[in-house]
N, C-alpha and C positions, 0 to 999 in steps of 0.2 A: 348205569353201566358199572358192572364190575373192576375193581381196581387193577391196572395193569399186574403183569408179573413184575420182577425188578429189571429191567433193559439191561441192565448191564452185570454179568459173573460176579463183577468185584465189588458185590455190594457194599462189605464193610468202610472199603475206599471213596466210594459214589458218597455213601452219607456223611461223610467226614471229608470230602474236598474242599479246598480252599474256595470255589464258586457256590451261589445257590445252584440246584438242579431240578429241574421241575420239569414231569412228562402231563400233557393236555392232550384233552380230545382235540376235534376240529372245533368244535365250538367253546374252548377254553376251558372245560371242567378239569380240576386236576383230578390224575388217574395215579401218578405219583410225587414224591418230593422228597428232596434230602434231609438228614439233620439240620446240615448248614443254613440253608432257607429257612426253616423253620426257627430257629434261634435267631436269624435277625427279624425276625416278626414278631418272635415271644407266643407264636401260636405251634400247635402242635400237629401232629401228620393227620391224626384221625378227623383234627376238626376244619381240614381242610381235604384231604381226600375223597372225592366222592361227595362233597357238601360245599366246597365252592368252585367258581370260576375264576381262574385268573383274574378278569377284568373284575370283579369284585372285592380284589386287594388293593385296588389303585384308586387314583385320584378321579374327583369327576373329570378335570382334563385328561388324564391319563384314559381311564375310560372313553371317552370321546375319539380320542385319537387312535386306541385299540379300534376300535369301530371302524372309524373312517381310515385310517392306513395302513397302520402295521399289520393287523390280522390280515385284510384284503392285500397285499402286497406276498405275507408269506404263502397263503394257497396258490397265490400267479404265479411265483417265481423258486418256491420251495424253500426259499432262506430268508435272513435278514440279520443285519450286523448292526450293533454300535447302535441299537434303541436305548435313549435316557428315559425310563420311567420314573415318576415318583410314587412307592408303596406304604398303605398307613398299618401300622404295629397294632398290633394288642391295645395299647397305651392311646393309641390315636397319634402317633407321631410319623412326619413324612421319614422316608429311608429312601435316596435316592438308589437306582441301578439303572446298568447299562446291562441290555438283554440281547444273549444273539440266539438264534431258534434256526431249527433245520426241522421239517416235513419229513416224517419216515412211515418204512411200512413195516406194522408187528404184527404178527399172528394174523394179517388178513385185513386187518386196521389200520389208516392212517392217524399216527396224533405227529404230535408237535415236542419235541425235546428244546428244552430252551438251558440253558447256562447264564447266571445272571451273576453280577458281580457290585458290591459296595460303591458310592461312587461320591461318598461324601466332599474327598478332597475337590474331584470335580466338578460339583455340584457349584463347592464353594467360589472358585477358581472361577466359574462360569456368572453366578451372579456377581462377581465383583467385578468382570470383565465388563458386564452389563448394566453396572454401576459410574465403571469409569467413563465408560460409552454415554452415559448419561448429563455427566458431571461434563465434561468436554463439549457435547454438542451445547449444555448452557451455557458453557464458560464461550462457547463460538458465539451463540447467540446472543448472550448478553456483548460482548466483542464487535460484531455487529451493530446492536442498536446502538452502543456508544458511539461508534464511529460514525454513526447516520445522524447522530443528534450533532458530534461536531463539525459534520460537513454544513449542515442546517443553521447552526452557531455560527461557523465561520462566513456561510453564505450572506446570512442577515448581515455580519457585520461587516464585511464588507461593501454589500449594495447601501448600509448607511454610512460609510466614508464616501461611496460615492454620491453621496445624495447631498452631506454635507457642505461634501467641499463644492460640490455644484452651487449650493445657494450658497457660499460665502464669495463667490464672485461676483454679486451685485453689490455689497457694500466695502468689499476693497475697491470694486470700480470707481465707488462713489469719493472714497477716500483718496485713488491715485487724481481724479477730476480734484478734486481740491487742493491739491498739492499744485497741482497746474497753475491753479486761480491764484494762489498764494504767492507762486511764483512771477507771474505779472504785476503784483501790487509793490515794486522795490521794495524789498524785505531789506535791512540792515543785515548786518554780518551774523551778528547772534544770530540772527532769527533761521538764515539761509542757511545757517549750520541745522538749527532744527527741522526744516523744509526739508533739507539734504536725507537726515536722519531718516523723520518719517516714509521719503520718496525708496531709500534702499529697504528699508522693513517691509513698505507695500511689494515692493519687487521681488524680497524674498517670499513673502506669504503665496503670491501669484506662482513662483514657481512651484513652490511646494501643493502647492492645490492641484496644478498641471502634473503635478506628480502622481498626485492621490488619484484623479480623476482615469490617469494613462493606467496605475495599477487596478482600477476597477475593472477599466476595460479588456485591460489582459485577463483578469482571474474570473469574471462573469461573463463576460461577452466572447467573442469569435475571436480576441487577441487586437493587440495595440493596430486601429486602422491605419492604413499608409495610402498615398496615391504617389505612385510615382510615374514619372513625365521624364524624359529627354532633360536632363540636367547639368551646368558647369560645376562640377564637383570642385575641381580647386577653386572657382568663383564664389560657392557655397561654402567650405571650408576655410576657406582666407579671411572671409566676410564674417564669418563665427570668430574664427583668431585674433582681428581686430578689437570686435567686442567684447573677448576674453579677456585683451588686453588692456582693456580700461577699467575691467572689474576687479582684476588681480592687479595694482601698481606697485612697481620696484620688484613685478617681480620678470625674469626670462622666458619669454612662449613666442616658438618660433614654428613658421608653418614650409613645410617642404613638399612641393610638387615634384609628378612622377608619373608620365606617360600621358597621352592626347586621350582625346574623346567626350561623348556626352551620356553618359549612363543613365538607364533609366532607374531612376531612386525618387523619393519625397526628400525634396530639397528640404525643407522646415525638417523632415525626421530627422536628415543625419545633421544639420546646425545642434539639433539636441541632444542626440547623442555625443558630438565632438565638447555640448559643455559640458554634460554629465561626468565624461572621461577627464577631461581639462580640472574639473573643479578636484574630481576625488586624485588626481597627481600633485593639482597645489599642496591638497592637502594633507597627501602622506611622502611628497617627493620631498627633495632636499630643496629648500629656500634656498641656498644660495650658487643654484644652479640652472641653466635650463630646460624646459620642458617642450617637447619636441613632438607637433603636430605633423600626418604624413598623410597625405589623400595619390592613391596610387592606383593609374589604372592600366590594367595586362590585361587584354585579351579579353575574354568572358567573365572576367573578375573585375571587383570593385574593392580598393582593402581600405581601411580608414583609422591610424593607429597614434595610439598618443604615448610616449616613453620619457619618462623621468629618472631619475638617478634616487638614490637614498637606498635606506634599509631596505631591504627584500622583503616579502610578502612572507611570513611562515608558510611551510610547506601543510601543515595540517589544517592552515586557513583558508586557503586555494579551494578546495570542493565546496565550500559555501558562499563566494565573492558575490554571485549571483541569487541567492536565495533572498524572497522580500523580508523588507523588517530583520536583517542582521549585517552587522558589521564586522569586520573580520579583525578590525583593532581600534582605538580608541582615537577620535577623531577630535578636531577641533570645534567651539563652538557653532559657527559657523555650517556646519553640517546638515544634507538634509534629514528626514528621518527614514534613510538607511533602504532608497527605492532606486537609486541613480543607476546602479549597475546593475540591478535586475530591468529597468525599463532599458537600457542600454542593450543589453540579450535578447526584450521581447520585439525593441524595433530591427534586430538582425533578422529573429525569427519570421516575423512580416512579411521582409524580403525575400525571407527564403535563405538567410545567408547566420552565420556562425561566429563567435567571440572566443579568442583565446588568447591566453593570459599569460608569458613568461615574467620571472622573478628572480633575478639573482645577484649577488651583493659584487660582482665586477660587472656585470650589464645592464646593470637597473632596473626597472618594471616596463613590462609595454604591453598594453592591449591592442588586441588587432580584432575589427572587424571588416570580416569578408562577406562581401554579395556579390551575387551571379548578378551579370546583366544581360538581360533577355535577351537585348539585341545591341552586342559589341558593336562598337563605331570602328572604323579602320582609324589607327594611330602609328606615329612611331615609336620608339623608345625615346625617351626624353628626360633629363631632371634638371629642375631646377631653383634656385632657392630663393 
């Protein structure tokens, strides 16, 4: 085919425009071209007029895609906008462009005018985009597998605290049995002090395993089991207070009833929870004061609160009272390790019921836990001490 005439009057403009300009047949041969094009190729009019195809400036993807889209899109629809080609130079170097092309009729002929434009800044802009898109979904994916390794970590170690402390209940059993026997053989005074000794260490150890064993259960299993049954709550709670009160001596724990009824709770859970609460007031309330056990029951509620006097809680310490393995300030020896007030949460949760926590340096601290009871007993209002 003979080379187009110039499409446009203003030729000297057409080859000197800020765009490349290139007119094709339908089947992509160029029929004309601007300077402009031409100089970002470093090839020249004649040796592209008439002697190539568009598609034979581009990339094999580029080609491919002439193929299969853009070309079959512009004979369907007569247009096309905003195509990113990449063109290789003289040199063999990519030149990216964005191409827009309109279908026209010349002398009788359909070709194709296209307007192409530089688009290096683009190009750049687009693979960094496509860079960061990259570097992000690693940086998620790696983010991921870390956090699967330490759910996996944390998982293990927990199911071996709880494996542990499960088998070290056969040989503190063995050791409280011997304490026993020890205790029938009339021990002298020295000795019954060290019988005494050994007998509160086993007791500690036991509860601290009850601890360990309660948080397995929460964090691996379905949550801290409970059974609960038709209960004397201030019977349960009074019977706990008594027992507190031999373990704390010289010091003030005093239990208040409040309202009739028999709720259905797991008597053994809330004794546990009442020491849990009871130990950690010994041991952040004021010693020379006392501490103030409340079993109260309203209606479809069950509340069970323990309130001490002394410094207040920090206010920035309060979001974590209940988190396992943290302490919200420095405790005495004595202490467990740091599970009392998160298994104290997990036997509310059980129940279905809620703990919360006021702190203030004129009304002391007090934890209140509340459960719903399934099926309220008719009572009256009642207190008393």
């Amino acid at each position: 085919m003979e080379p187009a005439e110039q499409p446009d009057p203003m030729a000297p403009a057409a080859h000197e425009a800020a765009c490349g300009m290139v007119t094709t047949d339908t089947k992509g041969l160029v029929l004309w071209v601007n300077a402009t094009f031409c100089s970002w190729l470093g090839l020249s009019a004649e040796a592209l007029v008439g002697r190539k195809k568009l598609q034979d400036l581009l990339t094999i993807g580029g080609r491919i895609f002439h193929q299969t889209h853009w070309a079959p899109l512009l004979q369907l629809q007569g247009s096309v906008a905003e195509v990113k080609l990449d063109f290789v130079d003289a040199q063999g170097r990519l030149v990216p462009m964005v191409l827009n092309a309109l279908v026209r009729e010349r002398q009788g002929t359909r070709v194709n005018d296209l307007a192409l434009f530089v688009a290096r800044d683009r190009d750049a802009y687009e693979h960094e985009l496509l860079s960061s898109r990259a570097k992000l979904e690693e940086l998620v994916a790696r983010s991921a597998r870390q956090e699967e390794a330490a759910r996996d970590r944390a998982s293990y170690a927990e199911q071996m605290v709880g494996i542990v402390s499960h088998d070290l209940r056969n040989p503190l059993s063995a050791v409280h049995l011997g304490v026993q026997a020890l205790r029938k053989m009339a021990p002298d005074e020295g000795q019954r002090r060290v019988i005494d000794r050994i007998a509160r260490s086993t007791d500690r150890a036991h509860r601290l395993i009850s601890e360990l064993l309660d948080f397995t259960a929460a964090r691996l299993g379905s949550g801290i089991p409970v059974t609960p049954r038709p209960t004397d709550l201030h019977a349960v709670v009074g019977d706990a207070v008594a027992e507190l009160g031999v373990a704390f001596p010289g010091r003030g724990l005093r239990h208040v009833k409040q309202g009739d009824g028999q709720p259905v709770v797991d008597a053994d859970r809330i004794a546990q929870l009442v020491g849990n609460l009871v130990g950690n007031a010994m041991a952040y309330g004021d010693a020379g004061r006392d501490v103030t056990v409340t079993s109260r029951i309203e209606g479809a509620r069950v509340c069970v609160a323990v309130h001490n006097h002394g410094a207040p809680i920090p206010a920035d310490i309060l979001p974590g009272l209940f988190v396992p393995m943290v302490r919200g300030v420095t405790g005495g020896a004595d202490r467990s390790v740091g599970l009392g007030l998160y298994i104290v949460c997990e036997i509310a949760r059980a129940h279905g019921g809620t703990v919360a926590v006021t702190s203030t340096d004129a009304e002391g601290t007090e934890f209140r836990v509340t459960l719903p009871d399934p099926a309220p007993s008719r009572h009256r209002n009642a207190g008393s001490m």
